[in-house]
C-alpha positions in Angstrom: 2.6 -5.9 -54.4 1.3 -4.4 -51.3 1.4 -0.5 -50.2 3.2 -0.5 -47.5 2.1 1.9 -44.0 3.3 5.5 -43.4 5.3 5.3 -40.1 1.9 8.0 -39.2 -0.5 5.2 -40.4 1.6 2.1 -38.5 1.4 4.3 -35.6 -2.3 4.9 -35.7 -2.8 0.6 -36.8 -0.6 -0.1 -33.5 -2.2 2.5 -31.1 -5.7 1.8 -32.3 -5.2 -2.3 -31.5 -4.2 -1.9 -27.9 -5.6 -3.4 -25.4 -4.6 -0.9 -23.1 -6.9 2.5 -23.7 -4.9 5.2 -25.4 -5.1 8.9 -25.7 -3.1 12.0 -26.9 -3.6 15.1 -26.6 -2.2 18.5 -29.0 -0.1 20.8 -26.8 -3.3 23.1 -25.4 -4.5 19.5 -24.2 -7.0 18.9 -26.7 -7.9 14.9 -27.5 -6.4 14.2 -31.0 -6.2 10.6 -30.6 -8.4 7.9 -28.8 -8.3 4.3 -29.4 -11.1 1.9 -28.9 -9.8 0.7 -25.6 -10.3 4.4 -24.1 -13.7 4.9 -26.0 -14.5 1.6 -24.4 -13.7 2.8 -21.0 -14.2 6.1 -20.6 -17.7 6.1 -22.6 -17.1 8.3 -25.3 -16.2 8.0 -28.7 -13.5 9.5 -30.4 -15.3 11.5 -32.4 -17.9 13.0 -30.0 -14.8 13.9 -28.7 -12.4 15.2 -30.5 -11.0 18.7 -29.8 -12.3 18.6 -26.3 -10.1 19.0 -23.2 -8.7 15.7 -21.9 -10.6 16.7 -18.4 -13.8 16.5 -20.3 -13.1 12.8 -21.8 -10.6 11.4 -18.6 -12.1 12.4 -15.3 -11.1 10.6 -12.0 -13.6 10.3 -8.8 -13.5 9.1 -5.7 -10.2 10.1 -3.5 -8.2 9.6 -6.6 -5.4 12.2 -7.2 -6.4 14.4 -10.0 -5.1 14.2 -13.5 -1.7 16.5 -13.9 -2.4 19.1 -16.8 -0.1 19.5 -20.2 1.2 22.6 -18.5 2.9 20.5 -15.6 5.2 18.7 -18.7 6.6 22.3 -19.4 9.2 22.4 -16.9 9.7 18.6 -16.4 9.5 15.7 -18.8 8.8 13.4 -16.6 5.8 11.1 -16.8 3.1 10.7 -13.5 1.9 7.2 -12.7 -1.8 7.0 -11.4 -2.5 3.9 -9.5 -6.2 2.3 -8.0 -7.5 5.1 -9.4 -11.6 5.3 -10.1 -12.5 6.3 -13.8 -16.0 7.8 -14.0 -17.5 7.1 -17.7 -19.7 9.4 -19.9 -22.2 6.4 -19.3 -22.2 6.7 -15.3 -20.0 3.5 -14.5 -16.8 3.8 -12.1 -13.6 1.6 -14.0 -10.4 0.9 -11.3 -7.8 1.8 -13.8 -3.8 2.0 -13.5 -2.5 4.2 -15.8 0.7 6.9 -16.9 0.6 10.3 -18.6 3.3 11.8 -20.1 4.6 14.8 -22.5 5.0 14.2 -26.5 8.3 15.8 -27.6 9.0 16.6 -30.9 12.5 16.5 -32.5 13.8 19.6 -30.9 12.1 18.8 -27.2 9.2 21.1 -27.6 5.8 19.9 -25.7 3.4 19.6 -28.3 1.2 17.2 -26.4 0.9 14.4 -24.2 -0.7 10.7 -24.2 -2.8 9.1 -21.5 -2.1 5.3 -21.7 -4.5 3.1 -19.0 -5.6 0.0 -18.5 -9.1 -1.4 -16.0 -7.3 -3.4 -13.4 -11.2 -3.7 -11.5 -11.0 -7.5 -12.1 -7.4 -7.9 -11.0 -8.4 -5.8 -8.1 -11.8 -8.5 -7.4 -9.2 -11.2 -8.0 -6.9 -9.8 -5.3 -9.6 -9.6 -2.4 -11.0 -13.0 -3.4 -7.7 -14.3 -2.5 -6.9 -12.2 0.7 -10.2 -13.8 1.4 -9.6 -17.1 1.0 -6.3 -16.5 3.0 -8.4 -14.8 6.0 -11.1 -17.9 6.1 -7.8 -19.9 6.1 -6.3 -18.3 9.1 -9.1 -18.7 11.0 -10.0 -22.1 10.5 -6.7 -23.0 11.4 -7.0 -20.5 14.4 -10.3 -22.7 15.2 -8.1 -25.7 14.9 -5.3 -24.7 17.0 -8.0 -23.4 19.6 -10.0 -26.5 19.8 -7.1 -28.7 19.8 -5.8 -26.6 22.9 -8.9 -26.4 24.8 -9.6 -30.6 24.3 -5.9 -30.7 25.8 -7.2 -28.6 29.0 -10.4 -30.1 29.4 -8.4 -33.6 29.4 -6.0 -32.5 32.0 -8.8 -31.1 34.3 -10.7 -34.4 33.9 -7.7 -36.5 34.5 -7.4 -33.7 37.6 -10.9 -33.6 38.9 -10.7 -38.2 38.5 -7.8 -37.9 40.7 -9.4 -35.5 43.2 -12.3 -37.8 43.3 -10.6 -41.1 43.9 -8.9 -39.3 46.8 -11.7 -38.2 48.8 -14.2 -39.5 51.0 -17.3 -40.0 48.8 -20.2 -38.4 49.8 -18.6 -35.4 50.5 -18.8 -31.9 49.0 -15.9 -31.9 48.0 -16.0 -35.5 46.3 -19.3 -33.8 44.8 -17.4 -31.2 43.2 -15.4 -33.2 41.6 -18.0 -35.6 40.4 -19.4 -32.5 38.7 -16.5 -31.3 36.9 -16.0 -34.9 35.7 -19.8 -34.6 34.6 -19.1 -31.6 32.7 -16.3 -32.7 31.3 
């Protein structure tokens, strides 16, 4: 018969197979958790890192709004979204992640934490140009199209014009010329 998981050990089995990058932190903000998703991403193992501030493991670059601290959960429970946000990894490489923080409660409502879920949306991101891309080379091929359809349409009706002109004037005239240049160009 098999042992079966403390809810503490299910929640650590769950957490740790995530393909989204995990961490929590104790109530001074301290990493106590990190799956292998945020170890991936961030650059750092869990256990090079634990005790550390969050801001030491999670740092954000670029114009990216920074990271709210555990302090901000004290007077509102409220969780903060980050979006198109630019990880900067231990190792030196930028990740595009999407992510949430928010407070860890216990039973009576105290803060004793928070956890730092996040996920590398840098593909989906490549994805999403590669397509506004394809729409933009799109647009303007059928911009080209509309453009050369339009101008055929004008040079035919200053052809048929300039034939008209000609069969209406004395030839050997300038102005018969003209038009026999038009039609030349034409």
């Amino acid at each position: 018969m098999r042992k079966s998981k403390s809810d503490g050990e299910l929640a650590q089995l769950v957490l740790g197979n995530l393909s989204d990058a995990v961490i929590a932190t104790d109530a001074d903000g301290r990493v106590v958790f990190m799956n292998s998703a945020a170890e991936e991403m961030t650059g750092s193992s869990f256990k090079a890192v634990a005790g550390t501030p969050l801001k030491n493991v999670f740092r954000l670059g670029g114009s990216s709004v920074p990271l709210p601290g555990i302090s901000s959960f004290r007077h509102t429970h409220e969780p903060r979204l980050f979006h198109n946000s630019v990880l900067l990894a231990r190792n030196g490489r930028e990740v595009l992640v999407d992510g949430a923080i928010g407070p860890i409660l216990d039973a009576r409502g105290v803060l004793c934490g928070c956890t730092l879920a996040f996920h590398d949306i840098g593909e989906a991101f490549a994805e999403e140009w590669a397509s506004l891309d394809r729409q933009k080379v799109a647009a303007i091929g059928a911009l080209a199209g509309t453009v050369s359809r339009d101008f055929t349409n004008w040079l035919s009706a200053i052809s048929g014009h300039a034939s008209a002109i000609a069969d209406n004037l004395i030839p050997k005239t300038r102005a018969h010329e003209e038009a026999l240049r038009i039609l030349a160009v034409s």
